[in-house]
VOBAPA-991861 format. One record per atom (N, C-alpha, C): x, z, y; residue in one letter. Coordinates in steps of 0.2 Angstrom, whole numbers, padded with zeros to 4 digits, always signed. Example, Ala and Ser with C-alpha at 12.3 -4.5 7.8 and 13.67 -1.06 7.14 Angstrom:
+0066+0039-0028a
+0062+0039-0022a
+0066+0039-0016a
+0064+0035-0011s
+0068+0036-0005s
+0064+0039+0000s
This chain:
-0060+0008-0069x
-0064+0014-0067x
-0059+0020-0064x
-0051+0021-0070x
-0049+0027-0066x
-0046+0024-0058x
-0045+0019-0059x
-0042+0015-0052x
-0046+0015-0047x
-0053+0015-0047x
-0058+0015-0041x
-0061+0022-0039x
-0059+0029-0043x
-0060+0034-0043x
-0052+0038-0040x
-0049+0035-0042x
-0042+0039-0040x
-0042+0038-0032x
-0043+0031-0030x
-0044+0030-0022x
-0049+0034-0018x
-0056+0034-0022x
-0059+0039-0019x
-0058+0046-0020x
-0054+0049-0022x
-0053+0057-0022x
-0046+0058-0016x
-0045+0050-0013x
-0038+0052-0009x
-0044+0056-0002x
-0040+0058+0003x
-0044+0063+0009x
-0048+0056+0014x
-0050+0057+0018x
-0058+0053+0020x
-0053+0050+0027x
-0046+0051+0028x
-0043+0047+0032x
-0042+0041+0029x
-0038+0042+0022x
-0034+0037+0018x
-0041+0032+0016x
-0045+0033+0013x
-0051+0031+0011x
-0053+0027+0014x
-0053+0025+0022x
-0055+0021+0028x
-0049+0016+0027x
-0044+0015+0023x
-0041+0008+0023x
-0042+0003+0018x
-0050-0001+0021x
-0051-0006+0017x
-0053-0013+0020x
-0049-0012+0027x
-0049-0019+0027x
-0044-0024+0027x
-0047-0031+0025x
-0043-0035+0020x
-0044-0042+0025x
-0037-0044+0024x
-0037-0051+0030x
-0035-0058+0024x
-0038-0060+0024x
-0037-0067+0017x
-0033-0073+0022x
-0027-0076+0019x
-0024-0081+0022x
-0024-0085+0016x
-0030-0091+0017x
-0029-0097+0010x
-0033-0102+0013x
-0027-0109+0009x
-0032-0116+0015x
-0037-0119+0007x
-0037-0115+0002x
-0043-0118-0002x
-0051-0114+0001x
-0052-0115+0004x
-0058-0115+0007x
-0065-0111+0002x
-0065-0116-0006x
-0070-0112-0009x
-0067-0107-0010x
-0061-0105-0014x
-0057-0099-0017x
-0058-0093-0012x
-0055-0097-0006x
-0057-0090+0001x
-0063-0086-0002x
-0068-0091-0002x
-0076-0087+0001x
-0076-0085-0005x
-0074-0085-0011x
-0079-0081-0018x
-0074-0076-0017x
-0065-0078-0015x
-0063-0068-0015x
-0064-0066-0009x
-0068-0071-0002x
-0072-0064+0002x
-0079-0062-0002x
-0083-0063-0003x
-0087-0061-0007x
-0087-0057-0013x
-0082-0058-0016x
-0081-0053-0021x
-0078-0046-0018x
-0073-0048-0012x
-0070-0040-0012x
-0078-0039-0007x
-0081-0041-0003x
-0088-0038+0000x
-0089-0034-0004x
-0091-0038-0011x
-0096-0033-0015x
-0093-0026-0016x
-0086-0029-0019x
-0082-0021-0022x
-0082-0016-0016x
-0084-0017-0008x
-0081-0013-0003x
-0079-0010+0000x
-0075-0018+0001x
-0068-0018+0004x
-0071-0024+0011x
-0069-0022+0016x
-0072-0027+0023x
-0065-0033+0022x
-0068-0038+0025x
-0064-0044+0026x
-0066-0043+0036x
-0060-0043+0037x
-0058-0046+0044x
-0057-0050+0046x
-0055-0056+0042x
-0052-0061+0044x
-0053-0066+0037x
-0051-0072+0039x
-0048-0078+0034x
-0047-0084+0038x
-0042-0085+0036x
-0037-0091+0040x
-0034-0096+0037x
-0032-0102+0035x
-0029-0109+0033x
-0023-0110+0034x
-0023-0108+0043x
-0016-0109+0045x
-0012-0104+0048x
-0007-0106+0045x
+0000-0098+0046x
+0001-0097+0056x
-0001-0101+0060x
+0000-0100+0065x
-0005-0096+0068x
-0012-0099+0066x
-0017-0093+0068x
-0016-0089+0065x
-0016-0089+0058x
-0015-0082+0053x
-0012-0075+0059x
-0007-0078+0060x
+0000-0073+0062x
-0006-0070+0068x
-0007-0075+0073x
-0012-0072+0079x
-0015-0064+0078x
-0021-0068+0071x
-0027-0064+0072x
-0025-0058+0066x
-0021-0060+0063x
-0017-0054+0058x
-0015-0047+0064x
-0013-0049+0072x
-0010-0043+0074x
-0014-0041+0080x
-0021-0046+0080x
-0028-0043+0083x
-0029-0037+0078x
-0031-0041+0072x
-0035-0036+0067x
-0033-0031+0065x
-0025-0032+0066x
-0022-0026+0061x
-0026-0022+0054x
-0027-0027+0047x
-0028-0028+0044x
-0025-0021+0038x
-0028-0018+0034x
-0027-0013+0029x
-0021-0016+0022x
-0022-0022+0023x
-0018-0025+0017x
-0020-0032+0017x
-0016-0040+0015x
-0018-0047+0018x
-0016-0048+0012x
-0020-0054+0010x
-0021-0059+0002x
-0019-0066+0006x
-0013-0067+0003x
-0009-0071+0008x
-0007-0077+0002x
-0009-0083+0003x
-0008-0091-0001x
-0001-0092+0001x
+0004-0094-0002x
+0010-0097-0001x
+0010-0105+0001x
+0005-0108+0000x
+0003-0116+0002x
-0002-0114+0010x
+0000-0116+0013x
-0004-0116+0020x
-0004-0122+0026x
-0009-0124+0028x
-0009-0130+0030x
-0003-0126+0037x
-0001-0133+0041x
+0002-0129+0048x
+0009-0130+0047x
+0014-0128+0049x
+0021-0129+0050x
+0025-0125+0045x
+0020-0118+0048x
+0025-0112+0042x
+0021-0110+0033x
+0022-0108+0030x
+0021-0108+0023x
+0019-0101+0024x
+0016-0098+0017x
+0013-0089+0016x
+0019-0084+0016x
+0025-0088+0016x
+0032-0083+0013x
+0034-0084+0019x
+0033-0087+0025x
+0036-0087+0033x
+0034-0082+0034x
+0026-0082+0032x
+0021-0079+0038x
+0022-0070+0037x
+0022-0071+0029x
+0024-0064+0028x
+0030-0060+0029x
+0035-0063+0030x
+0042-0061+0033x
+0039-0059+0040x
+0036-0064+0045x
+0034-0063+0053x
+0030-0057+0052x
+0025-0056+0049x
+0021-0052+0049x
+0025-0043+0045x
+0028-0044+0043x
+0031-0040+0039x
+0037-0034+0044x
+0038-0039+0049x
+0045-0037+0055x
+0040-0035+0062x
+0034-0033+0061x
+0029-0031+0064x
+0025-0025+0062x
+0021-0026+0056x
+0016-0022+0054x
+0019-0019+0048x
+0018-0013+0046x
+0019-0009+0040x
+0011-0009+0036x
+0011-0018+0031x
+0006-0017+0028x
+0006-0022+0022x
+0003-0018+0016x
+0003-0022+0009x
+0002-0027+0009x
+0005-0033+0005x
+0004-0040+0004x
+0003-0041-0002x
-0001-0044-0002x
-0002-0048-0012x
+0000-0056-0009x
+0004-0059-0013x
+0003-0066-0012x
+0000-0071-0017x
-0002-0076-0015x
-0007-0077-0019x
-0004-0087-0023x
-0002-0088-0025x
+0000-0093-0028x
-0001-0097-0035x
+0001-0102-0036x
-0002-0109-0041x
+0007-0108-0042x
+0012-0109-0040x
+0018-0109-0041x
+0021-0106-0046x
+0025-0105-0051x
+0028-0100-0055x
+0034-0104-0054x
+0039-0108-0051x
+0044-0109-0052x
+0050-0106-0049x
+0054-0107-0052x
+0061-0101-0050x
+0060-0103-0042x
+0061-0108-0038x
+0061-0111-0031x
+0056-0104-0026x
+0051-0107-0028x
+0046-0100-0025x
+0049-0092-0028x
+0049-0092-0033x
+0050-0083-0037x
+0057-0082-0030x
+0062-0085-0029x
+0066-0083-0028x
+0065-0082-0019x
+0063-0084-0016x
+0061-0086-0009x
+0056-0079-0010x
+0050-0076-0013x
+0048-0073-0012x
+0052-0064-0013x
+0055-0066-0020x
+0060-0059-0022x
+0064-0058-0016x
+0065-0060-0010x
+0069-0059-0005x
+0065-0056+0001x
+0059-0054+0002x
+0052-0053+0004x
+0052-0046+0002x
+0049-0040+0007x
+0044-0036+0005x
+0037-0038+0003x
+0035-0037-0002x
+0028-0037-0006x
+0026-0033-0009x
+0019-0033-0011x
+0016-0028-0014x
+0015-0030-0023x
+0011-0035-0022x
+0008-0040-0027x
+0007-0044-0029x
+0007-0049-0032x
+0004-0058-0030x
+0001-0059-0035x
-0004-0063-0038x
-0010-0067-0039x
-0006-0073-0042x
-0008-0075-0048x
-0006-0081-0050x
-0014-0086-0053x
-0013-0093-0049x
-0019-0097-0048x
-0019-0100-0054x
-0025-0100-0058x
-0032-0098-0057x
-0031-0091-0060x
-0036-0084-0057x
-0035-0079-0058x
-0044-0076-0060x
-0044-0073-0061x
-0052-0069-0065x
-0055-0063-0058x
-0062-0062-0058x
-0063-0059-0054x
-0061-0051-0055x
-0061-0050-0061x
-0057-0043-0062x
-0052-0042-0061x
-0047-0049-0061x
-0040-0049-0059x
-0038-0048-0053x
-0043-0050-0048x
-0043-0049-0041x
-0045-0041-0039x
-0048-0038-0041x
-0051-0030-0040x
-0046-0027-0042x
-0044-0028-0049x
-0040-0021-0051x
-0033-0023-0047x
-0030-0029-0046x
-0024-0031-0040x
-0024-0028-0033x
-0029-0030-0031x
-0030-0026-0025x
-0031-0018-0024x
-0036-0015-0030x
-0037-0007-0030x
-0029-0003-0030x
-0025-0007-0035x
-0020-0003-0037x
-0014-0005-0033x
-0016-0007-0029x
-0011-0010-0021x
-0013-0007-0017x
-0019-0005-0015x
-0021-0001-0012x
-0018+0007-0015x
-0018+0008-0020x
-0018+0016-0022x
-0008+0017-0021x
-0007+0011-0025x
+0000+0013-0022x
+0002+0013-0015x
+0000+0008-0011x
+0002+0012-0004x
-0001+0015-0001x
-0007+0020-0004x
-0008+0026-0001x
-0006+0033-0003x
-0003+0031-0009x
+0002+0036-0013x
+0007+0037-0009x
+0010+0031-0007x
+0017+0029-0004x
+0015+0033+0002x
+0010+0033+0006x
+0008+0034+0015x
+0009+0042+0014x
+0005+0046+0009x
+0005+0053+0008x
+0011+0057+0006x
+0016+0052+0003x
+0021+0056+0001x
+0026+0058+0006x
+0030+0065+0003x
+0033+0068+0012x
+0040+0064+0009x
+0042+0061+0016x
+0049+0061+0016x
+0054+0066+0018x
+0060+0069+0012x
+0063+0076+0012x
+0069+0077+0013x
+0073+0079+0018x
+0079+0077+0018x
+0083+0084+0018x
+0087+0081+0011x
+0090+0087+0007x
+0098+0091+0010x
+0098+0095+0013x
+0106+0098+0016x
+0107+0103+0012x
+0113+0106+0013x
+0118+0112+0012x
+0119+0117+0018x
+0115+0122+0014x
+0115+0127+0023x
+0119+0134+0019x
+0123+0137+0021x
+0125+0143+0017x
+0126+0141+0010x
+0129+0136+0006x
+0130+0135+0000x
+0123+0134-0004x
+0117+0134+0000x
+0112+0131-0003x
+0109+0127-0002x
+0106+0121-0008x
+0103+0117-0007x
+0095+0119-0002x
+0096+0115+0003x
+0087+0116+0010x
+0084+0111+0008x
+0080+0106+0006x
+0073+0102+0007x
+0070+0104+0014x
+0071+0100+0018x
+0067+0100+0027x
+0065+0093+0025x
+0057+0094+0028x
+0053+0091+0028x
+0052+0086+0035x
+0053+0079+0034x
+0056+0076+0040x
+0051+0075+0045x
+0046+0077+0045x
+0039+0078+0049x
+0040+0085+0054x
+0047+0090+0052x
+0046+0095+0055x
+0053+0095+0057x
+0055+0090+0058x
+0062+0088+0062x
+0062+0086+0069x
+0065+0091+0075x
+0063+0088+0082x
+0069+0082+0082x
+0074+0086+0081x
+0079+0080+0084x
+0087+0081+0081x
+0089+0079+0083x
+0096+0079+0077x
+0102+0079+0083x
+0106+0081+0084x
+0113+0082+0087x
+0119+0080+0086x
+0124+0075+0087x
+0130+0076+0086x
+0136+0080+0088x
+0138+0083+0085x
+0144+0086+0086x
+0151+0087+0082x
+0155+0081+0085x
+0161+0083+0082x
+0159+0078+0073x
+0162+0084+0068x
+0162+0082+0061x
+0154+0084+0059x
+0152+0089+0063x
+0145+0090+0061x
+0138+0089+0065x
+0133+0091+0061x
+0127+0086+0064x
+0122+0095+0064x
+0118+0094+0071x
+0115+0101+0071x
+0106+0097+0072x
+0104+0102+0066x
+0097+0100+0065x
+0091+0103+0067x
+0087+0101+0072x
+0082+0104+0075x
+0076+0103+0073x
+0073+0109+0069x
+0065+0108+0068x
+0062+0115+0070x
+0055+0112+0066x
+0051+0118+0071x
+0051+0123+0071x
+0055+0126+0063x
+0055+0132+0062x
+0064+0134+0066x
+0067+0133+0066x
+0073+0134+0065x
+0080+0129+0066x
+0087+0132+0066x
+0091+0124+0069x
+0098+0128+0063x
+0098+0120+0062x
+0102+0122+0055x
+0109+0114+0059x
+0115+0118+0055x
+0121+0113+0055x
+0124+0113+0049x
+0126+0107+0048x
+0128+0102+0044x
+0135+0099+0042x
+0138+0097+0038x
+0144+0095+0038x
+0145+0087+0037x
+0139+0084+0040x
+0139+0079+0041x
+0140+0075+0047x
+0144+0068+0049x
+0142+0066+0055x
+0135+0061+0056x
+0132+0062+0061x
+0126+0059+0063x
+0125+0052+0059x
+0130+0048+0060x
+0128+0042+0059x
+0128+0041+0051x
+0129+0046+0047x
+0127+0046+0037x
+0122+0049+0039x
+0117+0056+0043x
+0111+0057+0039x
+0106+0054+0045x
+0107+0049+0048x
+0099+0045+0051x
+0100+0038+0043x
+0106+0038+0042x
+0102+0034+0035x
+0097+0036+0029x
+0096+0043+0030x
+0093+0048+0024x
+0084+0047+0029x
+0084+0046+0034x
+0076+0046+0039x
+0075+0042+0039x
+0068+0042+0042x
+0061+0036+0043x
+0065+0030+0047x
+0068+0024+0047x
+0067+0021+0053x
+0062+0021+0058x
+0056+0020+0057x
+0053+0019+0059x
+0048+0026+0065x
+0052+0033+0062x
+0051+0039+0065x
+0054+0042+0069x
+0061+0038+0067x
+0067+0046+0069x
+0069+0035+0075x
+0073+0039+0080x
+0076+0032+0084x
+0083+0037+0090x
+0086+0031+0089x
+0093+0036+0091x
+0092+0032+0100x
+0091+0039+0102x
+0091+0036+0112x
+0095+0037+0115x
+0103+0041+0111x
+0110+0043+0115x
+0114+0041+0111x
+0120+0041+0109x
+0124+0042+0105x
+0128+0047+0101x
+0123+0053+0105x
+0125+0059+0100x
+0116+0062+0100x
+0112+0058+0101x
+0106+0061+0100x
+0102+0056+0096x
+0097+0059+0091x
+0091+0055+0086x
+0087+0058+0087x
+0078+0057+0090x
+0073+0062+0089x
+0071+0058+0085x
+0063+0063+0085x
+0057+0061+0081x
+0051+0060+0085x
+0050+0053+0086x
+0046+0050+0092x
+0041+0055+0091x
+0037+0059+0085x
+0031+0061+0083x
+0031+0068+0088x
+0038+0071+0090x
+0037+0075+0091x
+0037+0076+0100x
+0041+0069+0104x
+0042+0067+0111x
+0035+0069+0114x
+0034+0073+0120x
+0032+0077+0125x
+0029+0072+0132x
+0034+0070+0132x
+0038+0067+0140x
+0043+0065+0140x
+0043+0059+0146x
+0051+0054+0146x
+0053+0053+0154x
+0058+0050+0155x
+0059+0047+0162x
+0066+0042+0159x
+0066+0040+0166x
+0074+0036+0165x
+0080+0039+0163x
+0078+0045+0162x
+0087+0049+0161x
+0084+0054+0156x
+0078+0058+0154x
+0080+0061+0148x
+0074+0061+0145x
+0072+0064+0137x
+0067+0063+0136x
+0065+0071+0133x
+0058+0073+0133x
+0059+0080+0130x
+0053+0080+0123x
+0058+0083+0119x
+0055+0083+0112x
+0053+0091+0108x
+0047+0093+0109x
+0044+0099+0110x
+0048+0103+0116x
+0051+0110+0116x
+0054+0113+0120x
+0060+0111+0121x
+0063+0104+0118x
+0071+0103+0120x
+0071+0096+0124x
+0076+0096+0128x
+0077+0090+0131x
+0083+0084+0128x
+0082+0079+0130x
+0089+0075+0127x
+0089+0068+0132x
+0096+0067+0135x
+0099+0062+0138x
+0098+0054+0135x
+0094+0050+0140x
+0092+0042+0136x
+0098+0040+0138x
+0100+0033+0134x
+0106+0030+0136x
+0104+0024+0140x
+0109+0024+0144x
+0107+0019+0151x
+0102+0011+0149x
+0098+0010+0153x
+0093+0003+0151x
+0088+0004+0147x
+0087+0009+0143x
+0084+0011+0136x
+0076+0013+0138x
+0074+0015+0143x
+0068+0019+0146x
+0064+0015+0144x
+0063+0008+0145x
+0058+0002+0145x
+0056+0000+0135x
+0063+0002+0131x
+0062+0001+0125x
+0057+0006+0122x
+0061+0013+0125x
+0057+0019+0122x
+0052+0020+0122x
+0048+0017+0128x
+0041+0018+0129x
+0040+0013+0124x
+0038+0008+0124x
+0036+0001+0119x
+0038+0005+0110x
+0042+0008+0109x
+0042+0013+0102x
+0038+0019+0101x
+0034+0021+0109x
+0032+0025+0109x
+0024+0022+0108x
+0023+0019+0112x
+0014+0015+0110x
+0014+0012+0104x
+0019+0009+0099x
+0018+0007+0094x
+0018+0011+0090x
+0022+0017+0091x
+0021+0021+0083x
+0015+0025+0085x
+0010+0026+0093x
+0004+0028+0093x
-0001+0025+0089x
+0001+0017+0088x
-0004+0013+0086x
-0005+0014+0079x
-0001+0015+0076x
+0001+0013+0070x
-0003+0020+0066x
């Protein structure tokens, strides 16, 4: 009950992440946990047998979270297909398994995952796994990432949402956000490991923006709110493709 009430009180974007892509070749099992998550709420997008279509229709549907079997008929297995899929989409995995042996535990432990399911499991087993996979990674999607500097002898928390773009210089790194530009006693390449991969991407070798905040590009520079910054040679082709991706996402 608090589990299915805590999701509902997240904001009416979060709340819209409820579709569920099921990748399992037992056939009955599929249809009673499509049917069971229907009833709770949750839309199924998809269900699949084999890891090769799986992977297909998983990056049609770009699915809210995937209940992924470790056994799958086809070439690749549930722990392939969740790495492939994994090196693609930012989205939770439960995996769903009969195996409890160190062979699998350990093949899996080496894996981003959310969850897993151990066969035969209860219908309530299946709700409260899924709700509380969901509330974690929409706790995780909500939370700010903070990146803590030293400005005048004072600890600053800058909000990395409100970071244009980061500078090399020398022993120090100059920090550009929206409100103001702050420098630092660090070299560039220690504080991009404090930021989002996935946000911040280095297009010179003394520049890192924040794709969220990029304007406009060309083959030689990009502009990020009112600043501009030098691409490094070849790179035009990449930056656009990191560009339509993090729009999608």
């Amino acid at each position: 009950m608090f589990i299915n009430k805590a999701i509902k009180n997240k904001d009416k974007k979060l709340r819209k992440m409820k579709k569920i892509f099921i990748v399992e070749d037992e056939l009955d099992l599929a249809e009673n946990i499509r049917d069971i998550l229907k009833f709770s709420g949750h839309e199924i997008v998809g269900n699949e047998e084999e890891g090769e279509k799986a992977y297909k229709l998983i990056m049609e549907s770009k699915p809210d979270l995937i209940l992924m079997d470790v056994m799958l008929k086809g070439e690749i297995d549930g722990i392939q297909l969740a790495k492939s899929v994994s090196e693609k989409l930012e989205v939770p995995i439960i995996f769903i398994t009969a195996h409890s042996d160190q062979k699998y535990l350990e093949r899996i432990s080496g894996l981003k995952y959310d969850s897993f399911l151990l066969k035969p499991f209860t219908k309530e087993v299946l709700i409260t796994t899924v709700n509380l996979t969901f509330l974690k990674y929409l706790n995780k999607k909500v939370t700010k990432n903070i990146l803590n500097i030293r400005d005048k002898g004072f600890l600053v928390p800058i909000d990395e949402d409100n970071i244009i773009m980061l500078k090399a210089d020398g022993l120090y790194t100059r920090i550009y956000t929206i409100e103001r530009q702050y420098v630092i006693r660090d070299i560039l390449k220690d504080v991009i490991g404090k930021l989002s991969e996935k946000k911040f991407i280095r297009i010179h070798k003394s520049y890192l923006i924040n794709l969220d905040h990029v304007t406009g590009f060309n083959a030689k520079e990009v502009t990020i709110a009112s600043f501009t910054a030098p691409i490094r040679r070849g790179f035009f082709k990449e930056l656009g493709v990191l560009l339509v991706e993090r729009l999608n996402n």
